[in-house]
PyMOL commands that place a pseudoatom at each C-alpha (Angstrom):
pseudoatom trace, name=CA, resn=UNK, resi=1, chain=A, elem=C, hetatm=0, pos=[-10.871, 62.490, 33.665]
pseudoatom trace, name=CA, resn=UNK, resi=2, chain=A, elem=C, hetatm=0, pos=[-10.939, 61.828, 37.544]
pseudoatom trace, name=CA, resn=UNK, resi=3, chain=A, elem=C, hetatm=0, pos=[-8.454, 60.385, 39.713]
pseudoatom trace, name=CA, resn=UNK, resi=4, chain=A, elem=C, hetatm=0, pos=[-10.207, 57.043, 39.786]
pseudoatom trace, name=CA, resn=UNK, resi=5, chain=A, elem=C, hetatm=0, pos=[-10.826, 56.313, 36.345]
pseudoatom trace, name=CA, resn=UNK, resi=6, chain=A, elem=C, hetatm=0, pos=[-6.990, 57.044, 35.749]
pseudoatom trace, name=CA, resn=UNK, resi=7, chain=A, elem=C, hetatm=0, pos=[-5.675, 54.470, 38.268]
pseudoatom trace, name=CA, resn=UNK, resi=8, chain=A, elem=C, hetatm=0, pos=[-7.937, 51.990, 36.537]
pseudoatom trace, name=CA, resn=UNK, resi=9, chain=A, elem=C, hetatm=0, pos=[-6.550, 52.473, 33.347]
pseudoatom trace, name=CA, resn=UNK, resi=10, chain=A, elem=C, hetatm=0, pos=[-3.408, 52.260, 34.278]
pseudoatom trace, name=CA, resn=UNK, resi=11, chain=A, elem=C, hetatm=0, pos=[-3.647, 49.328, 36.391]
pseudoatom trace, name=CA, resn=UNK, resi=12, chain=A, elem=C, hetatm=0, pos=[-5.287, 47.517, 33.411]
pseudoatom trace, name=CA, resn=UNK, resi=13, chain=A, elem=C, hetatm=0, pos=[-1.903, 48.794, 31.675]
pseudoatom trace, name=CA, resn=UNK, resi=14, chain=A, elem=C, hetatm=0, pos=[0.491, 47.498, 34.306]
pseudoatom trace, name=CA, resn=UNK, resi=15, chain=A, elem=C, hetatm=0, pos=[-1.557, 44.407, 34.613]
pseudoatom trace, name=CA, resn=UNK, resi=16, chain=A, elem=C, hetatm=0, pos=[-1.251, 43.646, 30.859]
pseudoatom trace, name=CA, resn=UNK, resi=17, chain=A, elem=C, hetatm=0, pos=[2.647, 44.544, 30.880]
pseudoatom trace, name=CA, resn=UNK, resi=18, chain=A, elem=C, hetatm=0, pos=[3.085, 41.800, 33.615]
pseudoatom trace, name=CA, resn=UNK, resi=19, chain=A, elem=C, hetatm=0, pos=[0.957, 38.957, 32.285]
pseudoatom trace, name=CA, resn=UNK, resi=20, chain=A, elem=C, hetatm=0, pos=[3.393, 39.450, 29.192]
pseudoatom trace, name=CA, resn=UNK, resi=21, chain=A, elem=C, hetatm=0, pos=[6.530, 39.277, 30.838]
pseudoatom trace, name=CA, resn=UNK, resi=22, chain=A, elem=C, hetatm=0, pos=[5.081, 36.058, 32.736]
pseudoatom trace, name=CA, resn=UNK, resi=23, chain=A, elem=C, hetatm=0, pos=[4.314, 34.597, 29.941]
pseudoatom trace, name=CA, resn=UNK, resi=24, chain=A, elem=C, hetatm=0, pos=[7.392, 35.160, 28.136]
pseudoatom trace, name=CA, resn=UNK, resi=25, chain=A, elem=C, hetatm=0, pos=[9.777, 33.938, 30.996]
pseudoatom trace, name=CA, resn=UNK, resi=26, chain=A, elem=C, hetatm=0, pos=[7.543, 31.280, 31.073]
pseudoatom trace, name=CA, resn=UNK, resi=27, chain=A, elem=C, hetatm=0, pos=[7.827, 30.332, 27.266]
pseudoatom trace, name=CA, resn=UNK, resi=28, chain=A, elem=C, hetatm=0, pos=[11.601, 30.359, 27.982]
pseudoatom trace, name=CA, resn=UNK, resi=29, chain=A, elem=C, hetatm=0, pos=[11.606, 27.917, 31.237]
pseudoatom trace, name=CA, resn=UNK, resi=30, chain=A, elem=C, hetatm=0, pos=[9.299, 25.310, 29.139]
pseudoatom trace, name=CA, resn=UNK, resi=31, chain=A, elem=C, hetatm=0, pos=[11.462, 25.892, 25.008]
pseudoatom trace, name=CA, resn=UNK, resi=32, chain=A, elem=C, hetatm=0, pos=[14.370, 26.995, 25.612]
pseudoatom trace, name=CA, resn=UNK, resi=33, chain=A, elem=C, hetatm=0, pos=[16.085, 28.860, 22.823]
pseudoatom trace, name=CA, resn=UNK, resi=34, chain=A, elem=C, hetatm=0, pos=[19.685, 28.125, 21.849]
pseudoatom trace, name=CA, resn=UNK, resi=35, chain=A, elem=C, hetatm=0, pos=[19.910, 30.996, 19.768]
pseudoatom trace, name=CA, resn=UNK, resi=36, chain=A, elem=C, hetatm=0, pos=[23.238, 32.552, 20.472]
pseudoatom trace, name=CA, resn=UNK, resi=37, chain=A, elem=C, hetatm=0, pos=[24.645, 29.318, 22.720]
pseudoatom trace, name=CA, resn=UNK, resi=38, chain=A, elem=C, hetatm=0, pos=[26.965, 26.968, 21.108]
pseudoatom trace, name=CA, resn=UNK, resi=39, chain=A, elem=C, hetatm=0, pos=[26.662, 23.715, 19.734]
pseudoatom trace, name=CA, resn=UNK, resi=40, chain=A, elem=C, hetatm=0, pos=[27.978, 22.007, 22.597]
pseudoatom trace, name=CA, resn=UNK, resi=41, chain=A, elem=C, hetatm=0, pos=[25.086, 23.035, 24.813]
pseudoatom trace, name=CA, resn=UNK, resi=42, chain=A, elem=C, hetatm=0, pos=[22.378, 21.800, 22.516]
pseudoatom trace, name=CA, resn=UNK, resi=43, chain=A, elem=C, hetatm=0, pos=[24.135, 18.669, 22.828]
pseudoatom trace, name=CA, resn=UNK, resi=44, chain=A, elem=C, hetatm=0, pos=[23.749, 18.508, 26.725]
pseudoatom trace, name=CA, resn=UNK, resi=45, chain=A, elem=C, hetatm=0, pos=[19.621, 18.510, 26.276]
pseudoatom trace, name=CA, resn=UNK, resi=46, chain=A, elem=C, hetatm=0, pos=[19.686, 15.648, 23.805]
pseudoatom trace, name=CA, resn=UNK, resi=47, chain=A, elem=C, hetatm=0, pos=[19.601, 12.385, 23.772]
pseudoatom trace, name=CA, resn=UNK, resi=48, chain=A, elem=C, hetatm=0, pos=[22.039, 10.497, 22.129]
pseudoatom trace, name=CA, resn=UNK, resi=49, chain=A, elem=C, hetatm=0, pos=[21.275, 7.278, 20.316]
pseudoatom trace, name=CA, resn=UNK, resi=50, chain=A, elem=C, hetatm=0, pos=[23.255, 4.930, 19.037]
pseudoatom trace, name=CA, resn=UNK, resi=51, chain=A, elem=C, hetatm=0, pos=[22.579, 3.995, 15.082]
pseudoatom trace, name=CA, resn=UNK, resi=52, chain=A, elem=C, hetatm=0, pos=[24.490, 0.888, 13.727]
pseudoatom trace, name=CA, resn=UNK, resi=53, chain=A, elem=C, hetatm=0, pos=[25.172, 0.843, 10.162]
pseudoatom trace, name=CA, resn=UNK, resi=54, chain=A, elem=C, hetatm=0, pos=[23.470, -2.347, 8.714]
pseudoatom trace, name=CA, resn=UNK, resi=55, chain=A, elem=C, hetatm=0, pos=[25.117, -4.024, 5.716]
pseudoatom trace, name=CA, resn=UNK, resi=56, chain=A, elem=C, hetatm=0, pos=[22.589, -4.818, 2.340]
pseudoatom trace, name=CA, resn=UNK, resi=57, chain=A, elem=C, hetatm=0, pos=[21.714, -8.535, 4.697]
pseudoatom trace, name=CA, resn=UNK, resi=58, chain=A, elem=C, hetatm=0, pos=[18.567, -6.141, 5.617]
pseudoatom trace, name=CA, resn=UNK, resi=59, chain=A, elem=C, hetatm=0, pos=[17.917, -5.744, 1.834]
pseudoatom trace, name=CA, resn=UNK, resi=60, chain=A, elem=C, hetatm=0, pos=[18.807, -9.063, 0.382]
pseudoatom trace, name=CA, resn=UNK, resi=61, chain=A, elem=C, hetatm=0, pos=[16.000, -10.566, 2.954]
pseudoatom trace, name=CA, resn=UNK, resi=62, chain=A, elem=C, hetatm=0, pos=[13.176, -8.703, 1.595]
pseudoatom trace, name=CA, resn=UNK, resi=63, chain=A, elem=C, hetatm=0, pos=[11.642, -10.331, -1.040]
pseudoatom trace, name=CA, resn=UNK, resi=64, chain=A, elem=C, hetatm=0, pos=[11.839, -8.494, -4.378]
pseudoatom trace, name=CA, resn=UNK, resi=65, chain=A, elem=C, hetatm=0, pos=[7.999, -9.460, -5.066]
pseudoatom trace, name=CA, resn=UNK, resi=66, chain=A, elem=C, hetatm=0, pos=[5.096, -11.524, -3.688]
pseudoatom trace, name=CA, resn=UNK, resi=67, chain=A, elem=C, hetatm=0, pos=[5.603, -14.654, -2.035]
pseudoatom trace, name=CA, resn=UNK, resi=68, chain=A, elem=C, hetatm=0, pos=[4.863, -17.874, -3.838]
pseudoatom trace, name=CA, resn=UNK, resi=69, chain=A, elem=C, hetatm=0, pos=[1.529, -19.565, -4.104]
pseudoatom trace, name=CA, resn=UNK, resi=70, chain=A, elem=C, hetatm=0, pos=[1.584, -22.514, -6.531]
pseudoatom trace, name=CA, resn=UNK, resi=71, chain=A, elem=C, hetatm=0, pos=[1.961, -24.880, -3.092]
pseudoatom trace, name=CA, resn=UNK, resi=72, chain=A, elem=C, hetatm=0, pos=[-1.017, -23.007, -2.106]
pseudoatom trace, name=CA, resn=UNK, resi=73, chain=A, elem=C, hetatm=0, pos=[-3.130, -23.295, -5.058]
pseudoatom trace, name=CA, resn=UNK, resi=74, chain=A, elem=C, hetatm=0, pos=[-4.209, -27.239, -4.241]
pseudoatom trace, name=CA, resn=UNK, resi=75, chain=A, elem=C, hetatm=0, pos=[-5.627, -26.277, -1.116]
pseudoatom trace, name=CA, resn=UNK, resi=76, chain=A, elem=C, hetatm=0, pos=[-6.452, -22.719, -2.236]
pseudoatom trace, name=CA, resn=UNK, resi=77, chain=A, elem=C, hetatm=0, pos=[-10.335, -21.459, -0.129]
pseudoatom trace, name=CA, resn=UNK, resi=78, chain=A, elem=C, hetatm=0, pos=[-12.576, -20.802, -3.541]
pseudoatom trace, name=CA, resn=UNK, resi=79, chain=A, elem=C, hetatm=0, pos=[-15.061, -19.397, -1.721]
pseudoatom trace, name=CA, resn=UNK, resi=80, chain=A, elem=C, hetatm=0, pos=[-12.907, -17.294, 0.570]
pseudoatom trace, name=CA, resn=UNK, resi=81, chain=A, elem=C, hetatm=0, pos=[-11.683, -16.373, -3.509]
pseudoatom trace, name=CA, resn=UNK, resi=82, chain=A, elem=C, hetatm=0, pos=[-14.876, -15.456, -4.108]
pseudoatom trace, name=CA, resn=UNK, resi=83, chain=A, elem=C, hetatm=0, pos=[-15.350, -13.127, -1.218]
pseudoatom trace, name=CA, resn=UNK, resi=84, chain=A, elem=C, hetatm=0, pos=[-12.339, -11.515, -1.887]
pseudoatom trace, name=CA, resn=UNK, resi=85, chain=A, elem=C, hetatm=0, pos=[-13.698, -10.841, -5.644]
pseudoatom trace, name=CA, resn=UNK, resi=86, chain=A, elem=C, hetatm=0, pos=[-16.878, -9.098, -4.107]
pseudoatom trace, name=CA, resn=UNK, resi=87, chain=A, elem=C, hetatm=0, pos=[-14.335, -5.610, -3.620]
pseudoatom trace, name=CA, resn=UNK, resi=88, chain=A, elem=C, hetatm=0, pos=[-13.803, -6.285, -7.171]
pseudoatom trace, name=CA, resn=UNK, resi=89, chain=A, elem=C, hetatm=0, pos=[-17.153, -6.073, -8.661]
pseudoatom trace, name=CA, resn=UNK, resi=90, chain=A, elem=C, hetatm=0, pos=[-17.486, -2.092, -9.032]
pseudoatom trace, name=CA, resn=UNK, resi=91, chain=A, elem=C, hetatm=0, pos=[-15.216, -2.672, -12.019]
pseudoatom trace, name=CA, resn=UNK, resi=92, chain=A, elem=C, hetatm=0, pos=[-15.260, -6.234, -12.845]
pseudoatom trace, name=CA, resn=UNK, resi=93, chain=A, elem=C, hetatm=0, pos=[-17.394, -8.924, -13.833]
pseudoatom trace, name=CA, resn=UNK, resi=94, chain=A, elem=C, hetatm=0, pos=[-17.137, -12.573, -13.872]
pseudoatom trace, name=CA, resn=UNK, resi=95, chain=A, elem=C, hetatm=0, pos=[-20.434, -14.230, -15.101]
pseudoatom trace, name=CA, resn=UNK, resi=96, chain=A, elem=C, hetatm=0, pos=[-19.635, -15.937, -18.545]
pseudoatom trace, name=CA, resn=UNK, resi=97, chain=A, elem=C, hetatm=0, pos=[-20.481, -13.895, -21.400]
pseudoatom trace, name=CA, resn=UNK, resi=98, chain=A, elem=C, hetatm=0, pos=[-20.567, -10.640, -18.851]
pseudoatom trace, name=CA, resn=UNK, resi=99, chain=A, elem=C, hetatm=0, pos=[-20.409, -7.217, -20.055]
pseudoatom trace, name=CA, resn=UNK, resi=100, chain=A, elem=C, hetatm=0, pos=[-16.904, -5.129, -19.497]
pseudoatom trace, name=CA, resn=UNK, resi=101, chain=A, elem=C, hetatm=0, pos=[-17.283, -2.464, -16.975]
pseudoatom trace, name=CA, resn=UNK, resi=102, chain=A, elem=C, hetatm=0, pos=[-14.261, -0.114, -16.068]
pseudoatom trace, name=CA, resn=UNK, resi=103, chain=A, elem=C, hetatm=0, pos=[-11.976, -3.005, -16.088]
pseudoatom trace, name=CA, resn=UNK, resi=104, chain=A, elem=C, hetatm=0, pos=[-12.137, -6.396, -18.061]
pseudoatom trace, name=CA, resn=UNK, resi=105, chain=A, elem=C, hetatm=0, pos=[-14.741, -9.439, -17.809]
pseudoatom trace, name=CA, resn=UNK, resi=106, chain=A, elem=C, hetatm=0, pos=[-12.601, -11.843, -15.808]
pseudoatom trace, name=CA, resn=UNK, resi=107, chain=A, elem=C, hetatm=0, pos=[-14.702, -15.487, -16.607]
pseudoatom trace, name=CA, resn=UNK, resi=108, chain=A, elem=C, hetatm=0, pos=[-11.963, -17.970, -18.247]
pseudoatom trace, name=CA, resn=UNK, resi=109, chain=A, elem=C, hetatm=0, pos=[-8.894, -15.235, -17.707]
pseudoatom trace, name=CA, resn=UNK, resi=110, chain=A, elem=C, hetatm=0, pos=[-6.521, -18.125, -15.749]
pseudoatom trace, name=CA, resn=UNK, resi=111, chain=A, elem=C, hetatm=0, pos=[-4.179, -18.586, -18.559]
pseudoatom trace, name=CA, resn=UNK, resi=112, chain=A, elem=C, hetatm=0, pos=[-5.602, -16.464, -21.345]
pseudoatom trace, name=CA, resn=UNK, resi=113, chain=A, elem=C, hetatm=0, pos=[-3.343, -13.669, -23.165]
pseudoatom trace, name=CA, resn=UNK, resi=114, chain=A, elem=C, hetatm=0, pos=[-2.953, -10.636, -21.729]
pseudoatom trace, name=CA, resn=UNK, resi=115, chain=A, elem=C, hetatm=0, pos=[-4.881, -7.357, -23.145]
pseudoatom trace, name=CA, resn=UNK, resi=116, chain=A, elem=C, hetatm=0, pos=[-7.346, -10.255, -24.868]
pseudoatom trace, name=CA, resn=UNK, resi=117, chain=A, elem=C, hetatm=0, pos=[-10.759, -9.449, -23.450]
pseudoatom trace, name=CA, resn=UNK, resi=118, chain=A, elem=C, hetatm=0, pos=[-12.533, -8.745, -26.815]
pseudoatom trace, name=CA, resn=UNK, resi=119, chain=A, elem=C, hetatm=0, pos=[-14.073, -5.357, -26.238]
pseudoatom trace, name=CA, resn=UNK, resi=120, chain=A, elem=C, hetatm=0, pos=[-11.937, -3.551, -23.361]
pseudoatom trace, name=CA, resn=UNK, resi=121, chain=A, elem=C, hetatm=0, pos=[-9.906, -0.563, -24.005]
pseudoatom trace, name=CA, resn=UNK, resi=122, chain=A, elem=C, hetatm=0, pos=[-6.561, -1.375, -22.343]
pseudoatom trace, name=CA, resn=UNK, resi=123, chain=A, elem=C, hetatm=0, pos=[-3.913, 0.708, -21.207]
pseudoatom trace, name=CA, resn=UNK, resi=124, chain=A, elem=C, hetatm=0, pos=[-1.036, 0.476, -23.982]
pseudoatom trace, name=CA, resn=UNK, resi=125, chain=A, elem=C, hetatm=0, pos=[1.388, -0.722, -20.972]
pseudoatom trace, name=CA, resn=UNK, resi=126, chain=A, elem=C, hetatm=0, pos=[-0.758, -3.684, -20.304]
pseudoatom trace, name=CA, resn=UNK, resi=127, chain=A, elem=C, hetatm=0, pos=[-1.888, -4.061, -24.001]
pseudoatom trace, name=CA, resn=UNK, resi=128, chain=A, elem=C, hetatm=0, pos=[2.315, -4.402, -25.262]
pseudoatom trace, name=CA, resn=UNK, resi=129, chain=A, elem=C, hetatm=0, pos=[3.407, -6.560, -22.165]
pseudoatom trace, name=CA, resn=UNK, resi=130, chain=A, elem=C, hetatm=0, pos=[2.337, -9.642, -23.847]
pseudoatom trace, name=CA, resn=UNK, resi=131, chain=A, elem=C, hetatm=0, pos=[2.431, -13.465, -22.231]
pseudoatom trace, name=CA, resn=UNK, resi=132, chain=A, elem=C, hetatm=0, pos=[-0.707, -14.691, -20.852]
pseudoatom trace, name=CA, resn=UNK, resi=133, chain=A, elem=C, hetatm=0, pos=[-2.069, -14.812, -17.447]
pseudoatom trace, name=CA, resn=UNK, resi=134, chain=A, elem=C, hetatm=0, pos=[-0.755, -17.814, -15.686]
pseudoatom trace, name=CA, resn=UNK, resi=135, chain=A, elem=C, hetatm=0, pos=[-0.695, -18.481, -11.952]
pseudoatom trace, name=CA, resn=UNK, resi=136, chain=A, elem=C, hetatm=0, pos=[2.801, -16.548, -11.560]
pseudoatom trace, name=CA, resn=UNK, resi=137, chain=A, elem=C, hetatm=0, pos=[1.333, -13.662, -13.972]
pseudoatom trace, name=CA, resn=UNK, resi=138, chain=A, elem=C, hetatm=0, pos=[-1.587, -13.256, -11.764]
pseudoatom trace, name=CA, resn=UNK, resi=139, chain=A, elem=C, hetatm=0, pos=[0.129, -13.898, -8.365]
pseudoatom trace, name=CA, resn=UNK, resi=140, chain=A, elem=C, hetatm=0, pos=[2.558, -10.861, -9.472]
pseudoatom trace, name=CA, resn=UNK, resi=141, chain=A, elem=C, hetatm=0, pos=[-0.141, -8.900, -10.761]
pseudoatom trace, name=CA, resn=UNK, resi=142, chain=A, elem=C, hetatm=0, pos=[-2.665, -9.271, -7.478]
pseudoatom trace, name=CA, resn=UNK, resi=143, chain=A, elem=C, hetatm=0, pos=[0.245, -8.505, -5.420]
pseudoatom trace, name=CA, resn=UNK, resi=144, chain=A, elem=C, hetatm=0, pos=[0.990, -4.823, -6.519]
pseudoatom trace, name=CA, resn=UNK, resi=145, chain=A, elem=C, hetatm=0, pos=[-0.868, -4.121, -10.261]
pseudoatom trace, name=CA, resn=UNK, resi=146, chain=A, elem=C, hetatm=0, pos=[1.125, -1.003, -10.971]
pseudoatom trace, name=CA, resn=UNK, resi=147, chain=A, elem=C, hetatm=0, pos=[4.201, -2.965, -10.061]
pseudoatom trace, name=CA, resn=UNK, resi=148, chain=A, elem=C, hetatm=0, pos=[3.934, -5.845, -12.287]
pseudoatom trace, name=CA, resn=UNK, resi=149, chain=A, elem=C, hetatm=0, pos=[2.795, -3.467, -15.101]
pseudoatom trace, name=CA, resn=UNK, resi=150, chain=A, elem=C, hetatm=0, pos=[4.175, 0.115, -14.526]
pseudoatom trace, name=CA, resn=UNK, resi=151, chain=A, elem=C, hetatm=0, pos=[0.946, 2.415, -16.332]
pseudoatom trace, name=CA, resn=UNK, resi=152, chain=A, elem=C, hetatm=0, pos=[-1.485, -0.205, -15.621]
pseudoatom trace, name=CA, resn=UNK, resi=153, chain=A, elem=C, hetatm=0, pos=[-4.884, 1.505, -15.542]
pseudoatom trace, name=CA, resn=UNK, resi=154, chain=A, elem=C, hetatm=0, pos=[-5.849, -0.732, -13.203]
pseudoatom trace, name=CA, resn=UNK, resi=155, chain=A, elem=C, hetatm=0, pos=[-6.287, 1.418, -9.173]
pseudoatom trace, name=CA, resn=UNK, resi=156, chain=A, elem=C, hetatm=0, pos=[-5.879, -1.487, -6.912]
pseudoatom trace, name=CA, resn=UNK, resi=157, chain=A, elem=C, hetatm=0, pos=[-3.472, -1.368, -4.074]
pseudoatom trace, name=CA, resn=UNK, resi=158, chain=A, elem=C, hetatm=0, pos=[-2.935, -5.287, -4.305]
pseudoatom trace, name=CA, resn=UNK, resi=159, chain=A, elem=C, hetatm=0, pos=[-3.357, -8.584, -1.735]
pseudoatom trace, name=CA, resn=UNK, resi=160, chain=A, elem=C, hetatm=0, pos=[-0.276, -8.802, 0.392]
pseudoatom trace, name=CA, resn=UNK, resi=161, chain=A, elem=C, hetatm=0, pos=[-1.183, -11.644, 2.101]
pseudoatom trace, name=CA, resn=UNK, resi=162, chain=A, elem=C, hetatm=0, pos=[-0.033, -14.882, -0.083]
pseudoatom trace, name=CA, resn=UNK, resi=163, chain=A, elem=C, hetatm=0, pos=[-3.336, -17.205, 0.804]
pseudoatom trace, name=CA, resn=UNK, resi=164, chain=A, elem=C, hetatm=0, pos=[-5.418, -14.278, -0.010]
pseudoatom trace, name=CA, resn=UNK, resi=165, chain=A, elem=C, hetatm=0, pos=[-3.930, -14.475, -3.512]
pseudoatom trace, name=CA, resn=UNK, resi=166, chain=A, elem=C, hetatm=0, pos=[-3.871, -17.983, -3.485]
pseudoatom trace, name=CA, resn=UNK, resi=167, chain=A, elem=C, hetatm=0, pos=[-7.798, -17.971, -2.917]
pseudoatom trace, name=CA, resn=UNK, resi=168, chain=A, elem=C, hetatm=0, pos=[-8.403, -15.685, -5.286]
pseudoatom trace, name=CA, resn=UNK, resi=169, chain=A, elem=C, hetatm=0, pos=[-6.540, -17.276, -8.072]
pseudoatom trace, name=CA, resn=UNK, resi=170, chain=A, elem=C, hetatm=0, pos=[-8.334, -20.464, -7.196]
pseudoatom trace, name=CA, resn=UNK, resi=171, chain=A, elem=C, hetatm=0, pos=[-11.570, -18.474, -7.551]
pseudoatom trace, name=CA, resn=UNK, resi=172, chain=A, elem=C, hetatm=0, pos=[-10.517, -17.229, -10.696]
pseudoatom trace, name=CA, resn=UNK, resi=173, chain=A, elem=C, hetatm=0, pos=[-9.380, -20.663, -12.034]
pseudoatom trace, name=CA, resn=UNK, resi=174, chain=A, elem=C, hetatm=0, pos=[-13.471, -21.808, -11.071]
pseudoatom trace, name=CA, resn=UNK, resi=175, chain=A, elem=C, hetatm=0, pos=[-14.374, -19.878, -13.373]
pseudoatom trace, name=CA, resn=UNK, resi=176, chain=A, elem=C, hetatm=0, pos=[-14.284, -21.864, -16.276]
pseudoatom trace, name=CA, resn=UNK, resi=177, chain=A, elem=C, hetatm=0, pos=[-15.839, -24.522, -18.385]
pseudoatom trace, name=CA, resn=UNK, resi=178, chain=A, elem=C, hetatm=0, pos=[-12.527, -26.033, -18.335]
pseudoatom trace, name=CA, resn=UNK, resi=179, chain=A, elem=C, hetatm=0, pos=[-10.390, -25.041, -15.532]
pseudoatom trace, name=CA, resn=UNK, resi=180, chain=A, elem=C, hetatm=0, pos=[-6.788, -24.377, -15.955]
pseudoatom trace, name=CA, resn=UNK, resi=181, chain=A, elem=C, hetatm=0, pos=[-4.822, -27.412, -15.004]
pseudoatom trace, name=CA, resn=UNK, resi=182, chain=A, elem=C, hetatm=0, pos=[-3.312, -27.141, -11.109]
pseudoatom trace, name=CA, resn=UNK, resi=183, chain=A, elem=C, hetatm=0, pos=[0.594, -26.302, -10.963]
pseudoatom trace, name=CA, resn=UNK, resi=184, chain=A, elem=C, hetatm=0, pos=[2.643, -29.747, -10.815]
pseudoatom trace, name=CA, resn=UNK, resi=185, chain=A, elem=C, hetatm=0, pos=[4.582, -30.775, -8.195]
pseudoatom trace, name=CA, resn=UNK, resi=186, chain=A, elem=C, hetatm=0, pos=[7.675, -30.093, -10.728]
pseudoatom trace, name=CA, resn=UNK, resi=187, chain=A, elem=C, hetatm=0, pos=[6.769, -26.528, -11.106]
pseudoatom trace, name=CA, resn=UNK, resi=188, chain=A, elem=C, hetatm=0, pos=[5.986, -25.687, -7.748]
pseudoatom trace, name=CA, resn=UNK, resi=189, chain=A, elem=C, hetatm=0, pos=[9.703, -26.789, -6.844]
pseudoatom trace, name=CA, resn=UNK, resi=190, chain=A, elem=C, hetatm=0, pos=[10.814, -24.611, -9.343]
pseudoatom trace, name=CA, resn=UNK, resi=191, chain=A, elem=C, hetatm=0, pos=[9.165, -21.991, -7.769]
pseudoatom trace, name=CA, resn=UNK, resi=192, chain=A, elem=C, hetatm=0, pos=[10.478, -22.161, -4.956]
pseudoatom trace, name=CA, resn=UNK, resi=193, chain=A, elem=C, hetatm=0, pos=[14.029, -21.876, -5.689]
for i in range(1, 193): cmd.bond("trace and resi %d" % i, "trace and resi %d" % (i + 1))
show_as sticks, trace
zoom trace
């Protein structure tokens, strides 16, 4: 091997060996590593922040459930209802006399019985929970499903948003020969409370 080709070699070596080192030291100047300091050091790169301990006030103002909408209902959008249905139609129908699809027909369910769309193969949670489907059965229900009914088979996140439920109960409520009577002024202070 000539002189040359040796000195390249080991310049690529040396080269190599350096970049390393420099890359290292500079690994160490931009994370330092506390391995092997104490505690106390740690401490002096942090930040500290305060956290104040806030009593149940935080928990007691969150409402346990959805928001009430019988005041709504009078004024309720039907049609804004209606476009809120139109996510709903991959596994619902609500023509009258409409064929069940992954979920329940939904024509003339404001006030019906639970699990009592002849035809429909309900999950046993929903099927045993019994009542009907009134306005505060639905309202809880459209909020969170799997909330209202734990082992619902119904996949639906819920509407958070109170006049979206409101709307969409209203929509429901259309569809009907005879629509469900609106919530009196009676209930809708009780409902509130």
């Amino acid at each position: 091997m000539d002189e040359l080709k040796f000195n390249k070699i080991f310049a690529g070596v040396l080269l190599a060996a350096l970049l390393m080192m420099a890359g290292v030291k500079l690994g160490e100047v931009l994370v330092p590593s506390h391995h092997g300091h104490g505690h106390d050091e740690a401490k002096g790169h942090a930040y500290p922040i305060e956290v104040t301990e806030v009593a149940s006030t935080a928990a007691a103002a969150a409402p346990a459930g959805p928001e009430p909408i019988l005041a709504l209902l009078a004024e309720a959008d039907v049609a804004a209802g209606m476009k809120l249905a139109k996510k709903c139609t991959a596994c619902h129908v609500f023509d009258e006399g409409g064929a069940n699809k992954v979920g329940p027909a939904l024509y003339n369910i404001v006030n019906a019985d639970k699990g009592a769309v002849a035809g429909f193969g309900y999950s046993t949670a929903l099927a045993e929970f019994g009542g009907g489907w009134d306005y505060d059965a639905l309202n809880q229900f459209l909020y969170k499903p799997k909330a209202y009914i734990s082992g619902t088979k119904m996949n639906f996140a819920g509407l958070k948003k109170p006049q979206d439920r409101a709307n969409m109960i209203a929509y429901l409520r259309s569809l009907s020969g005879a629509p469900a009577a609106l919530p009196t002024d009676a209930e809708i202070a009780s409902e509130a409370q």
